[in-house]
PDB file of N, CA, C and O in Angstrom:
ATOM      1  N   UNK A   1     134.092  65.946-184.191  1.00  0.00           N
ATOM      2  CA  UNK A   1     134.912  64.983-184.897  1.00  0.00           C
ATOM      3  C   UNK A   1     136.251  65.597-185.301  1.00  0.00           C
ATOM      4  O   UNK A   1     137.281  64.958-185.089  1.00  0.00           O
ATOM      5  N   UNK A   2     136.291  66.801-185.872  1.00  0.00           N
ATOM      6  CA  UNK A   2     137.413  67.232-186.248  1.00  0.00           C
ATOM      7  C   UNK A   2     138.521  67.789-185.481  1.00  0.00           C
ATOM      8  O   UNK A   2     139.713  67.901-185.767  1.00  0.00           O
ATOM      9  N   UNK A   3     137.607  68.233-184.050  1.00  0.00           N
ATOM     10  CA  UNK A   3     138.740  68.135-182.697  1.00  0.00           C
ATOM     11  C   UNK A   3     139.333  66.870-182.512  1.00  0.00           C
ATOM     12  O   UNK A   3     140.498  66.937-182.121  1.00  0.00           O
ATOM     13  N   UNK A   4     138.961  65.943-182.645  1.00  0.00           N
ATOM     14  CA  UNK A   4     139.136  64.645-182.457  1.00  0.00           C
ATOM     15  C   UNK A   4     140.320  64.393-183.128  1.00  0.00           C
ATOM     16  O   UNK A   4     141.410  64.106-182.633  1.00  0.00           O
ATOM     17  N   UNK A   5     140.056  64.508-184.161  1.00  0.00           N
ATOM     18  CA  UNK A   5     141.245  63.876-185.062  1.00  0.00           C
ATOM     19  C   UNK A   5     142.826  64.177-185.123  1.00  0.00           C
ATOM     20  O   UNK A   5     143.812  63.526-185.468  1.00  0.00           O
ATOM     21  N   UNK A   6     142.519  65.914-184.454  1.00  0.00           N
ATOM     22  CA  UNK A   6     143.322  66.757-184.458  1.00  0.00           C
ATOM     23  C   UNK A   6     144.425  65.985-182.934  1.00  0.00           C
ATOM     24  O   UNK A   6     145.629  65.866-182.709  1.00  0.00           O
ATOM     25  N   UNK A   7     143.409  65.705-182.368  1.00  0.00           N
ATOM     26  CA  UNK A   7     143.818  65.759-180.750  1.00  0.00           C
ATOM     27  C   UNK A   7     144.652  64.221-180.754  1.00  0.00           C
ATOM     28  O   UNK A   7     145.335  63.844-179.802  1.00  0.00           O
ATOM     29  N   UNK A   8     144.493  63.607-181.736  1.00  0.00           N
ATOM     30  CA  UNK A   8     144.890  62.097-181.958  1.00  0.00           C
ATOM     31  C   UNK A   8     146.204  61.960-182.436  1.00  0.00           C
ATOM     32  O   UNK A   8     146.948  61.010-182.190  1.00  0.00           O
ATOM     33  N   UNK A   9     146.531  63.187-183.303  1.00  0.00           N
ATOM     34  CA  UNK A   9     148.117  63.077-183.996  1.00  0.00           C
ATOM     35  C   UNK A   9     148.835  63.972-182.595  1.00  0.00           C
ATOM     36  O   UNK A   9     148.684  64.935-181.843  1.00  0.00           O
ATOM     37  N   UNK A  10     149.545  63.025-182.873  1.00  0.00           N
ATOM     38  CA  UNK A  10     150.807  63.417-181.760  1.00  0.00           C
ATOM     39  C   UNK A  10     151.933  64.334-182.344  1.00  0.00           C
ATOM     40  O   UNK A  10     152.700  64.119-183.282  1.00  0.00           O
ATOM     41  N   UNK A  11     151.776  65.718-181.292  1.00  0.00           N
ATOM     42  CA  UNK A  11     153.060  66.275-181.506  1.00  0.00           C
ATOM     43  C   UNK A  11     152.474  67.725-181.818  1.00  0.00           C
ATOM     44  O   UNK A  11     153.191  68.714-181.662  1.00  0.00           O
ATOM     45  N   UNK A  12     150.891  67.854-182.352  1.00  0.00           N
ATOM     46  CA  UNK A  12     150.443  68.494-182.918  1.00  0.00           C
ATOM     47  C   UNK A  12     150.539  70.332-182.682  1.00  0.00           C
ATOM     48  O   UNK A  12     150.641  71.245-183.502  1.00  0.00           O
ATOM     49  N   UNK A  13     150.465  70.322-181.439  1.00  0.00           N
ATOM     50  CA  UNK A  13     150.707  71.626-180.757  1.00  0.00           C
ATOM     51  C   UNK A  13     151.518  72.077-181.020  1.00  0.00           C
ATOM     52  O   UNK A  13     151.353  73.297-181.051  1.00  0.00           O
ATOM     53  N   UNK A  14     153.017  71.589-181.420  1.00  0.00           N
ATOM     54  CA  UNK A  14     153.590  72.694-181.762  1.00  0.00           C
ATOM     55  C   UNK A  14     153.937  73.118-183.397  1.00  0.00           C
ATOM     56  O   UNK A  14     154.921  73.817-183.640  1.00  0.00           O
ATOM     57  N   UNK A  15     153.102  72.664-184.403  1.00  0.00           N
ATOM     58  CA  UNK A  15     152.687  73.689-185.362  1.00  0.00           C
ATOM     59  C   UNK A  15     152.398  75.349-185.319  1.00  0.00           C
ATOM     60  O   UNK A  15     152.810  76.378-185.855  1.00  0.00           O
ATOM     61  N   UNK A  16     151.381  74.897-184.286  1.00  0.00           N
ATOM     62  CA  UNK A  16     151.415  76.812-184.499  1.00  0.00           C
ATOM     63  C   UNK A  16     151.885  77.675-183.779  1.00  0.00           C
ATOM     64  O   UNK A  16     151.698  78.891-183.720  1.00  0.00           O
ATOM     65  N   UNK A  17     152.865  76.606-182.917  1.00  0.00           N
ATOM     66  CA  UNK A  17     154.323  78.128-182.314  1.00  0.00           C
ATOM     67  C   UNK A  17     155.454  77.653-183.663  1.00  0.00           C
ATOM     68  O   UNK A  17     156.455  78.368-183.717  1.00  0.00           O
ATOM     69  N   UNK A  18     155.411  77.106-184.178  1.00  0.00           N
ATOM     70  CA  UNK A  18     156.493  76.796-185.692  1.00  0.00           C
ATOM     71  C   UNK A  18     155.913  78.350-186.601  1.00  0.00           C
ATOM     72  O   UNK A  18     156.334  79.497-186.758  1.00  0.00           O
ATOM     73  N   UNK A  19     154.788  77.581-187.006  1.00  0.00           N
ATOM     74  CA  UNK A  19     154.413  78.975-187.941  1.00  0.00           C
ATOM     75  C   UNK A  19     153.953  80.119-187.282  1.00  0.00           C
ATOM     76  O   UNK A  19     153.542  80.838-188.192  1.00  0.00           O
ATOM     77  N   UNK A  20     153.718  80.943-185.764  1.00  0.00           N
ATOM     78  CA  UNK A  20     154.325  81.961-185.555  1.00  0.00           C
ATOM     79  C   UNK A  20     155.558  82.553-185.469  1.00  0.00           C
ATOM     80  O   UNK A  20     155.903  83.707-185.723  1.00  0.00           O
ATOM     81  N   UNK A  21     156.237  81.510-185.035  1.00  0.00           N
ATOM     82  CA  UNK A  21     157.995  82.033-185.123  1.00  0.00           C
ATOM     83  C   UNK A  21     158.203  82.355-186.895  1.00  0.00           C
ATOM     84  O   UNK A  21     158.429  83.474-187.356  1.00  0.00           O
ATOM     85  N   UNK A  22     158.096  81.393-187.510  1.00  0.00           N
ATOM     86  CA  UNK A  22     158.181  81.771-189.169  1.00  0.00           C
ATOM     87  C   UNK A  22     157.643  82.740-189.563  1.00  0.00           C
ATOM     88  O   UNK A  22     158.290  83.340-190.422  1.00  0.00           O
ATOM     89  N   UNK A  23     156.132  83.423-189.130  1.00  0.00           N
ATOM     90  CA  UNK A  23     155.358  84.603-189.496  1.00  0.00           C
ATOM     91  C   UNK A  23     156.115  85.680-188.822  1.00  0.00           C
ATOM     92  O   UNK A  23     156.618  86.491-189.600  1.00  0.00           O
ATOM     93  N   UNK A  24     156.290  85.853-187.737  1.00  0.00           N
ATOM     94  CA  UNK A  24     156.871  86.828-187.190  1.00  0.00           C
ATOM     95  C   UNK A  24     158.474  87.338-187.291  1.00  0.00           C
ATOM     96  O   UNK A  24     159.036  88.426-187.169  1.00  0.00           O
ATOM     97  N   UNK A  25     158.874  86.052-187.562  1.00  0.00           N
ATOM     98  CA  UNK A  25     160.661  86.346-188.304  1.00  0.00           C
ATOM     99  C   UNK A  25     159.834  87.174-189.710  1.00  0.00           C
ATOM    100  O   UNK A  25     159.758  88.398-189.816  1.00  0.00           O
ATOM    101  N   UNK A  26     159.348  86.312-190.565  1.00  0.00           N
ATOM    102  CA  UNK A  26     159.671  86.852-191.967  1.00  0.00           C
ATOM    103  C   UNK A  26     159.172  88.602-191.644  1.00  0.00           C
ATOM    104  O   UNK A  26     159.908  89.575-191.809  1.00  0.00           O
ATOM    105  N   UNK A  27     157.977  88.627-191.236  1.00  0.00           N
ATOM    106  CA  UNK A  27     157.581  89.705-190.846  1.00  0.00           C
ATOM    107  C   UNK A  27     158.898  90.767-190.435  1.00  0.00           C
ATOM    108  O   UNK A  27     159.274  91.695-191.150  1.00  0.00           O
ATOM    109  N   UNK A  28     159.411  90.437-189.285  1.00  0.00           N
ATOM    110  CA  UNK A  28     160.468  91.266-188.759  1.00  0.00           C
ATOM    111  C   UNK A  28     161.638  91.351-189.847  1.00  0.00           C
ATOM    112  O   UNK A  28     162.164  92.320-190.396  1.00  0.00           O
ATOM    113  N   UNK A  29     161.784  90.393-189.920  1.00  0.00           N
ATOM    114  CA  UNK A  29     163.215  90.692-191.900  1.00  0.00           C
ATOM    115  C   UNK A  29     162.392  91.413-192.638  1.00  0.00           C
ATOM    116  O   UNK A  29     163.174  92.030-193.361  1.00  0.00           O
ATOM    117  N   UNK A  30     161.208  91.773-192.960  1.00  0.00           N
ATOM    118  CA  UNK A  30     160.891  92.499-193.717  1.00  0.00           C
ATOM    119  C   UNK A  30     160.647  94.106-193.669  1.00  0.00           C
ATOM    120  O   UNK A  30     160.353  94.933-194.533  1.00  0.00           O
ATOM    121  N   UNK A  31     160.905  94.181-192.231  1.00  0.00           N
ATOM    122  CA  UNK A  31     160.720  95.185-191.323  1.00  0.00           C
ATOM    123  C   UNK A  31     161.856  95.931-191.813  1.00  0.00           C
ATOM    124  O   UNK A  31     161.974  96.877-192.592  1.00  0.00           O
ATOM    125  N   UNK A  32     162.740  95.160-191.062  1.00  0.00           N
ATOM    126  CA  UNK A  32     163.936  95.814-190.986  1.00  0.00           C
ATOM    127  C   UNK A  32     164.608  96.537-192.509  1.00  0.00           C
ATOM    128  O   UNK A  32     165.071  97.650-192.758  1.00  0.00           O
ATOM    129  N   UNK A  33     164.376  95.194-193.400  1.00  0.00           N
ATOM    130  CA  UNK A  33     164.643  95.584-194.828  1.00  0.00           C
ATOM    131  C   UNK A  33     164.125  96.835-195.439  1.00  0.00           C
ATOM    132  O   UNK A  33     164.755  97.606-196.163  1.00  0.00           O
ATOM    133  N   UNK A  34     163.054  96.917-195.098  1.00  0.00           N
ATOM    134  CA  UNK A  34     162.615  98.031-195.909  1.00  0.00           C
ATOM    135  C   UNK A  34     163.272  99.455-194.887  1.00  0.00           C
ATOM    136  O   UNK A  34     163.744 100.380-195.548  1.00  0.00           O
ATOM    137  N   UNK A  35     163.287  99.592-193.429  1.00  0.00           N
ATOM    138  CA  UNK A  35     164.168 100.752-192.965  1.00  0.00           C
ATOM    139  C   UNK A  35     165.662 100.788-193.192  1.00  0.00           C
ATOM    140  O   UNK A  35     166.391 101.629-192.667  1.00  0.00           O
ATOM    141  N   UNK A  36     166.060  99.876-193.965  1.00  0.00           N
ATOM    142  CA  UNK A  36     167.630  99.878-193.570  1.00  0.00           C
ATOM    143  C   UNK A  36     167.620 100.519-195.515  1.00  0.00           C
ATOM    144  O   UNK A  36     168.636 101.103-195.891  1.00  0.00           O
ATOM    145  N   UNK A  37     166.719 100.370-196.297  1.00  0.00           N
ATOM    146  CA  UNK A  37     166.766 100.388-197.519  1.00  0.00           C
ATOM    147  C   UNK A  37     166.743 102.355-197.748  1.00  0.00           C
ATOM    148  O   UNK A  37     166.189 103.307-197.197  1.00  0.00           O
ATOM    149  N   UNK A  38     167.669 102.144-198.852  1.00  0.00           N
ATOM    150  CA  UNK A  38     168.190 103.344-199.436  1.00  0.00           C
ATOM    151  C   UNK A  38     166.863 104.276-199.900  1.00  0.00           C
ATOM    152  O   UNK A  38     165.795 103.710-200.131  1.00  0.00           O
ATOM    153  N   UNK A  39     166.953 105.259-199.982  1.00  0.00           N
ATOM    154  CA  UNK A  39     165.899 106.095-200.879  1.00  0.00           C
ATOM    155  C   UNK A  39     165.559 106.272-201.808  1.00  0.00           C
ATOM    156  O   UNK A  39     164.492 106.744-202.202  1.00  0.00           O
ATOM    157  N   UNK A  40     166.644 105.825-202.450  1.00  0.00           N
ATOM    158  CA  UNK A  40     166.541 106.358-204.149  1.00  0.00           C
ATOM    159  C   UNK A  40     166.335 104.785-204.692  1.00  0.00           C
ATOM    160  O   UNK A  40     165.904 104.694-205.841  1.00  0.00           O
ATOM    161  N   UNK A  41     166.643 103.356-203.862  1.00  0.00           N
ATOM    162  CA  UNK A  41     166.032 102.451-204.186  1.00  0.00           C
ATOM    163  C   UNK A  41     164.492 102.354-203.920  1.00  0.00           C
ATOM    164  O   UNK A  41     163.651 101.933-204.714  1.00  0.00           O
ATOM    165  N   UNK A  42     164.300 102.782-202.766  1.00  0.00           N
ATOM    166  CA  UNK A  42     162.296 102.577-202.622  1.00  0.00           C
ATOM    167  C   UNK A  42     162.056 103.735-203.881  1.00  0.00           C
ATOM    168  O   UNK A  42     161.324 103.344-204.790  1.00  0.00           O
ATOM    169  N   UNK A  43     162.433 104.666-203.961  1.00  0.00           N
ATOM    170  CA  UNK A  43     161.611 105.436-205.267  1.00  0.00           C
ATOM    171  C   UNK A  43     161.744 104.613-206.819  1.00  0.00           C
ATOM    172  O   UNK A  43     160.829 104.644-207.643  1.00  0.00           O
ATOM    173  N   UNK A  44     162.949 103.941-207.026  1.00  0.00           N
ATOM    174  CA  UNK A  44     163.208 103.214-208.507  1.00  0.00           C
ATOM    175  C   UNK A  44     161.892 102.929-208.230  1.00  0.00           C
ATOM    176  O   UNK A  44     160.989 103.715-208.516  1.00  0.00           O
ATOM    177  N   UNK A  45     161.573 101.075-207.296  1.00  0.00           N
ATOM    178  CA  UNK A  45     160.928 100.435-206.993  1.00  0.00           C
ATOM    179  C   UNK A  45     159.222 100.941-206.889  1.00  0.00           C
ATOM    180  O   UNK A  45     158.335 100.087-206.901  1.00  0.00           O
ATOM    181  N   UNK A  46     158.970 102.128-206.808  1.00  0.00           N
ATOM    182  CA  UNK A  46     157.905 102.723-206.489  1.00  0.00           C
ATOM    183  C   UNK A  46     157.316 103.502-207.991  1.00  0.00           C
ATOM    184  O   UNK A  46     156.115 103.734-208.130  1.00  0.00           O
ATOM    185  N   UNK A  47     158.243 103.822-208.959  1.00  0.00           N
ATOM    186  CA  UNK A  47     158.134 104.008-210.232  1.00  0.00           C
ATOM    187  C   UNK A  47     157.757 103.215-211.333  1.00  0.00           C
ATOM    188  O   UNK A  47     157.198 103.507-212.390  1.00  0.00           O
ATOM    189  N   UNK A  48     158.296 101.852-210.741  1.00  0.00           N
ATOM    190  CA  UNK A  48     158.190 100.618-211.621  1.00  0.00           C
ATOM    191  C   UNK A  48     156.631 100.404-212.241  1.00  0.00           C
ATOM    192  O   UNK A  48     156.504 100.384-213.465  1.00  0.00           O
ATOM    193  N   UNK A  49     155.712 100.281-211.564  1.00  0.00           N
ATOM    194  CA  UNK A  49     153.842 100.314-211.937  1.00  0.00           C
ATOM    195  C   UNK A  49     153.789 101.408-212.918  1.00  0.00           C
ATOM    196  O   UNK A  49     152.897 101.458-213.765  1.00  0.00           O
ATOM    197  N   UNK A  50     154.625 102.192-212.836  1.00  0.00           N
ATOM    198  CA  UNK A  50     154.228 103.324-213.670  1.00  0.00           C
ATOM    199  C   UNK A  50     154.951 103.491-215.211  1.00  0.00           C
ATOM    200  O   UNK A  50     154.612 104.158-216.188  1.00  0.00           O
ATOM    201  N   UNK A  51     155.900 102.736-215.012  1.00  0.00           N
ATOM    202  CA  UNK A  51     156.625 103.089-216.674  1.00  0.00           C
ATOM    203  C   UNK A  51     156.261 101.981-217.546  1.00  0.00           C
ATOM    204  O   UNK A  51     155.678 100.951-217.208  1.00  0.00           O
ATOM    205  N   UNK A  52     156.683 102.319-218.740  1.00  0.00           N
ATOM    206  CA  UNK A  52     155.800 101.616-219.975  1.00  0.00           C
ATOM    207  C   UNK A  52     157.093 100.751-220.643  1.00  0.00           C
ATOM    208  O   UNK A  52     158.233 101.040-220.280  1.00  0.00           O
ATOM    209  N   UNK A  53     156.913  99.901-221.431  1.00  0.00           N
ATOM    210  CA  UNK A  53     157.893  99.325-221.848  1.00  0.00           C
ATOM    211  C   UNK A  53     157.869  97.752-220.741  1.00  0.00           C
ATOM    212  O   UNK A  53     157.122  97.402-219.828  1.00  0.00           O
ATOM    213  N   UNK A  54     159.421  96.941-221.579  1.00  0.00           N
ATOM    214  CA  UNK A  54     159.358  95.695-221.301  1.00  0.00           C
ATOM    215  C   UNK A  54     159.445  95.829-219.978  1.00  0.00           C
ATOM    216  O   UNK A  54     159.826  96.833-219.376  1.00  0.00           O
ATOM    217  N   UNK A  55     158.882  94.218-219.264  1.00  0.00           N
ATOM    218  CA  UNK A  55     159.277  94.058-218.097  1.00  0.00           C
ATOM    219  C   UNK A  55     160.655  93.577-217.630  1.00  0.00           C
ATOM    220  O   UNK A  55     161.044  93.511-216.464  1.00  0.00           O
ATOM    221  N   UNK A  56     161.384  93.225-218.840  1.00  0.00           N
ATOM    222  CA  UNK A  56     162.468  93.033-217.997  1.00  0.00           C
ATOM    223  C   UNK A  56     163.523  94.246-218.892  1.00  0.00           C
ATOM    224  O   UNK A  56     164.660  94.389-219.342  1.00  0.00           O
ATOM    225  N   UNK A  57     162.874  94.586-218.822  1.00  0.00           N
ATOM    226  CA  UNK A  57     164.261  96.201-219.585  1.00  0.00           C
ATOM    227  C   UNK A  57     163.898  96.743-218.342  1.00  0.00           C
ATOM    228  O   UNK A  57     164.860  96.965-217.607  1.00  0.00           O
ATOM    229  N   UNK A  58     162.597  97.069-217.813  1.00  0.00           N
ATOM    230  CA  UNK A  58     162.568  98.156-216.598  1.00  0.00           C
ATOM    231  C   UNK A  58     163.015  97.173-215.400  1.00  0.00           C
ATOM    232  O   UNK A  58     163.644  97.934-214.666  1.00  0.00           O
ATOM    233  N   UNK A  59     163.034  95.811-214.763  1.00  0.00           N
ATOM    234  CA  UNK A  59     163.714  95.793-213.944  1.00  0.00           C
ATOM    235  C   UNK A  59     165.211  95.331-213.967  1.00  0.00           C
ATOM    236  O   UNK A  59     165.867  94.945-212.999  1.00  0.00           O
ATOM    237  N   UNK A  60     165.708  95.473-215.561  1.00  0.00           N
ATOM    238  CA  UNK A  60     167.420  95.359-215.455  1.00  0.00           C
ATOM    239  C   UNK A  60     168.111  96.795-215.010  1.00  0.00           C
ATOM    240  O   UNK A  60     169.192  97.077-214.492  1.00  0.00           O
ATOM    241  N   UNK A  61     166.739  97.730-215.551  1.00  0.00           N
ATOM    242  CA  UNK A  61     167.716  99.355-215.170  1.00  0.00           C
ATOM    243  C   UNK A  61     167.611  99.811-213.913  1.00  0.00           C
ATOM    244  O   UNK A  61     168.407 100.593-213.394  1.00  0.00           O
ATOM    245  N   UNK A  62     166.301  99.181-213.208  1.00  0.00           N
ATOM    246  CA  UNK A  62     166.472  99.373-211.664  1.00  0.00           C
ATOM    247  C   UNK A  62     167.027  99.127-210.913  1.00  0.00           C
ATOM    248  O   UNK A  62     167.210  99.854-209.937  1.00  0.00           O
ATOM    249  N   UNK A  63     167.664  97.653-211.124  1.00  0.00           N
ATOM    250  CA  UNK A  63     169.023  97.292-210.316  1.00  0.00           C
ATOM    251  C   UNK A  63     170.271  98.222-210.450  1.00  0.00           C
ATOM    252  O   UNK A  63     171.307  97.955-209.840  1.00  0.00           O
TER     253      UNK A  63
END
């Protein structure tokens, strides 16, 4: 039945080349972002879990 229903809306197939292209872009921007990203920003960012105090005092000084 639930093939059925599926197979009845028109157009349907291309959902999931939509949301692979969307998974695999965001994926790849995220790729890239994090190699193109500075060092001393991934370490702020990597410190953050660890310090005490407000949450937004520690991410106004990380920017």
């Amino acid at each position: 039945m639930k093939s059925n229903v599926l197979q009845a809306i028109v157009g349907i197939e291309v959902f999931p080349l939509i949301s692979l292209i969307i998974f695999v872009g965001v994926f790849t921007a995220m790729f890239i972002w994090v190699f193109k990203m500075d060092k001393s920003s991934a370490n702020s960012m990597a410190e953050i879990p660890l310090q005490d105090g407000n949450r937004d005092e520690i991410f106004n000084r990380n920017l």
